[in-house]
FIVEXSE-242101 format. One record per residue (C-alpha): x, y, z; residue in three letters. Coordinates in Angstrom, 2 decimals, padded with zeros to 5 digits. Each point is the difference from the previous one (the first is absolute). Example, Ala and Ser with C-alpha at 12.3 -4.5 7.8 and 13.67 -1.06 7.14 Angstrom:
+---------+---------+---------+------+
!      xx !      yy !      zz ! resn !
+---------+---------+---------+------+
!  012.30 ! -004.50 !  007.80 !  Ala !
!  001.37 !  003.44 ! -000.66 !  Ser !
+---------+---------+---------+------+
//
This chain:
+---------+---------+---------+------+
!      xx !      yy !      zz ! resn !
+---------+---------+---------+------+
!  000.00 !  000.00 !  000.00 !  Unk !
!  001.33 !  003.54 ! -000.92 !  Unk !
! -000.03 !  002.54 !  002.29 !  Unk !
!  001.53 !  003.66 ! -000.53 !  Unk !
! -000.38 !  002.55 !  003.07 !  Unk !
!  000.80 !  003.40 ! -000.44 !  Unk !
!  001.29 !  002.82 !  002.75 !  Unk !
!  001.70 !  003.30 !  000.07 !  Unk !
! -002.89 !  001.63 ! -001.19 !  Unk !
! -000.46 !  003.27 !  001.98 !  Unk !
! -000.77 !  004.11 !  000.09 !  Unk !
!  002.83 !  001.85 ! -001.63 !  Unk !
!  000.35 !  003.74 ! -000.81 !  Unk !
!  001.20 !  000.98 ! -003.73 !  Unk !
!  003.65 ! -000.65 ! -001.05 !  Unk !
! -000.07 ! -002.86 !  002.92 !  Unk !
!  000.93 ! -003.53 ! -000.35 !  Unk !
! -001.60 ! -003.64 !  000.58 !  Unk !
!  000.96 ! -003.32 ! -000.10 !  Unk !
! -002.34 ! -002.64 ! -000.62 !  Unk !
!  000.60 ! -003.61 !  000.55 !  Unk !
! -001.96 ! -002.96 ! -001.42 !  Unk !
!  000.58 ! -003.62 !  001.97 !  Unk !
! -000.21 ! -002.78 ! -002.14 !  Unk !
! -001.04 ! -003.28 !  000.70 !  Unk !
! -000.89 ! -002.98 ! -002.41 !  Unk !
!  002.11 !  001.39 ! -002.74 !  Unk !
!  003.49 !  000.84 ! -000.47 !  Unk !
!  001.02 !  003.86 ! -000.79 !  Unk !
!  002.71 ! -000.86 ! -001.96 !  Unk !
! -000.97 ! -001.91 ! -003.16 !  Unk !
! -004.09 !  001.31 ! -000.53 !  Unk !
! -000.81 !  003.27 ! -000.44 !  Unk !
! -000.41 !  002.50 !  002.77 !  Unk !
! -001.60 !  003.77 ! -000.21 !  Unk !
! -001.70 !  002.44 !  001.93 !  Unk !
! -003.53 !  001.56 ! -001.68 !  Unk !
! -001.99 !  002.63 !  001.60 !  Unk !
! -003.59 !  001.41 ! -000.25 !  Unk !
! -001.13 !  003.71 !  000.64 !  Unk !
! -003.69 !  000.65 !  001.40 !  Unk !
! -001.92 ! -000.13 ! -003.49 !  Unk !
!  002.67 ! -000.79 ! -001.85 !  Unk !
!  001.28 ! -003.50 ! -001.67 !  Unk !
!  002.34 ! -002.04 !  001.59 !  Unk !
!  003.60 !  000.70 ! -001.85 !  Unk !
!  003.63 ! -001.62 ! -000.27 !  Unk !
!  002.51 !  001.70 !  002.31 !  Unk !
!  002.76 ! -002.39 ! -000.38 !  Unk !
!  001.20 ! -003.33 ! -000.98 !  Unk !
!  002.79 ! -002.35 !  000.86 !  Unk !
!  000.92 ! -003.55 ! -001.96 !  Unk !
!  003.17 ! -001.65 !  000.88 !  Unk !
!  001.28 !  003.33 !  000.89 !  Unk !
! -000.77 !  002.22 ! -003.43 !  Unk !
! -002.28 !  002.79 !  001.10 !  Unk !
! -002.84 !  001.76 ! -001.60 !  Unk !
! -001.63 !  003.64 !  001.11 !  Unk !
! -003.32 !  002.19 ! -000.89 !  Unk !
!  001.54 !  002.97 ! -001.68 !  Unk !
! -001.52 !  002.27 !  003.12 !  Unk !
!  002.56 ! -001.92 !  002.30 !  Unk !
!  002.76 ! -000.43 ! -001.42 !  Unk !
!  003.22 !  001.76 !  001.46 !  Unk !
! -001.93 !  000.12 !  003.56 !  Unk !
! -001.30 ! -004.02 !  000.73 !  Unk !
!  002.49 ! -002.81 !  000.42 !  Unk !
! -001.18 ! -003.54 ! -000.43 !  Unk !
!  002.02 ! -002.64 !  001.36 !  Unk !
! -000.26 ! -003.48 !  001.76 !  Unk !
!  001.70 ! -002.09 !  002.68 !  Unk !
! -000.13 ! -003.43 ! -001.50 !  Unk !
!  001.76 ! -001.31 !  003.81 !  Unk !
! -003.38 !  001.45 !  001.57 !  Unk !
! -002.32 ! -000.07 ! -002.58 !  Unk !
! -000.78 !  003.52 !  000.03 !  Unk !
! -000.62 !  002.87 ! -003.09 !  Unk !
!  000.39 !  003.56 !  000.99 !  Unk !
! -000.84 !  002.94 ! -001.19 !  Unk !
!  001.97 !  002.81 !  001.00 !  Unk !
! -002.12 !  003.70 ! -000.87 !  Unk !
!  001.86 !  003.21 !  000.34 !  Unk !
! -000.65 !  003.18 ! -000.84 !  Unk !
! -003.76 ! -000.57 !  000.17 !  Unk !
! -002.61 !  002.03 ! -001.19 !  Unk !
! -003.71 !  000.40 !  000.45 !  Unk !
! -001.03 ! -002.07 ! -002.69 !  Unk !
!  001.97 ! -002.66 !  001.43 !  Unk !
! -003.28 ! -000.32 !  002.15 !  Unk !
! -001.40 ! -003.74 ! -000.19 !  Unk !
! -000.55 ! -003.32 !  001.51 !  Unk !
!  003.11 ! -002.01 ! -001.35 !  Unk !
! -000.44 ! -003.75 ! -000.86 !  Unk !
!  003.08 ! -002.61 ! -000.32 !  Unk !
! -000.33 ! -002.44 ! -002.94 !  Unk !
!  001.47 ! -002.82 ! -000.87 !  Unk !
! -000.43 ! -002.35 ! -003.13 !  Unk !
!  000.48 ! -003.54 ! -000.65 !  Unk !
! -000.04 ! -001.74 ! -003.49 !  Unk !
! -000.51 ! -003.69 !  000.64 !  Unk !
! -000.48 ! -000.22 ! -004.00 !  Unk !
!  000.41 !  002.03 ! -002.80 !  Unk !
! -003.89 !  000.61 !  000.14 !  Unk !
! -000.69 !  000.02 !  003.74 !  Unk !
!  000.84 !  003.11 !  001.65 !  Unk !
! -000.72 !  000.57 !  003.87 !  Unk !
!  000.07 !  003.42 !  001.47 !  Unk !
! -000.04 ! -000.03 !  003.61 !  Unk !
! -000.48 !  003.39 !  002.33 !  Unk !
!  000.35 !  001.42 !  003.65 !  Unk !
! -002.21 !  001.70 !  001.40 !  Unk !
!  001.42 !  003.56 ! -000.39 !  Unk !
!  001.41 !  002.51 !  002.04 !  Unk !
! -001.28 !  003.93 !  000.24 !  Unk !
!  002.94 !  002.32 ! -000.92 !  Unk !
! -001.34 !  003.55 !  000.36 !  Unk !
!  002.07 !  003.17 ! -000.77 !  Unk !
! -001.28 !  003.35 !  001.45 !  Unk !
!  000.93 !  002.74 !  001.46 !  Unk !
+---------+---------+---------+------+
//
């Protein structure tokens, strides 16, 4: 059974930082692909970052501030946010994908974590 828990979620003013941490259990960080989505109140949920075997991928609006990395000896993603910004407000989900077959794929999810930048 997979199971991804986020933390580090939190209240941070503008320009702060974050780190967010997704525990995984069930399936390994270091050879499936690992990422970090998050939805705004009425918005769709959107790609923030990805990780597979240790090539990352970025939305455009994050790139040069959010770090995505894992610890394959704990089984944990990151996400490292600095310089945040307003519209960084949104409930952050891990993901992680498994491809059993070439025409099964399983996305699995945790159940978010509220990052909130205000002043």
């Amino acid at each position: 059974q997979v199971q991804l828990v986020e933390s580090g979620g939190g209240l941070v003013q503008p320009g702060g930082s974050l780190r967010l941490s997704c525990a995984a259990s069930g399936i390994s960080t270091s050879n499936n692909a690992m990422g970090w989505y998050r939805q705004a109140p009425g918005k769709e949920r959107e790609l923030v970052a990805t990780i597979t075997g240790g090539v990352t991928r970025y939305a455009d609006s994050v790139k040069g501030r959010f770090t995505i990395s894992t610890n394959n000896a704990v089984n944990t993603v990151y996400l490292q946010m600095n310089s945040l910004k307003l519209e960084d407000t949104a409930v952050y989900y891990c993901n992680a994908k498994r491809q059993p077959s070439t025409s099964v794929l399983l996305n699995y999810w945790g159940q978010g974590t509220q990052v909130t930048v205000s002043s």
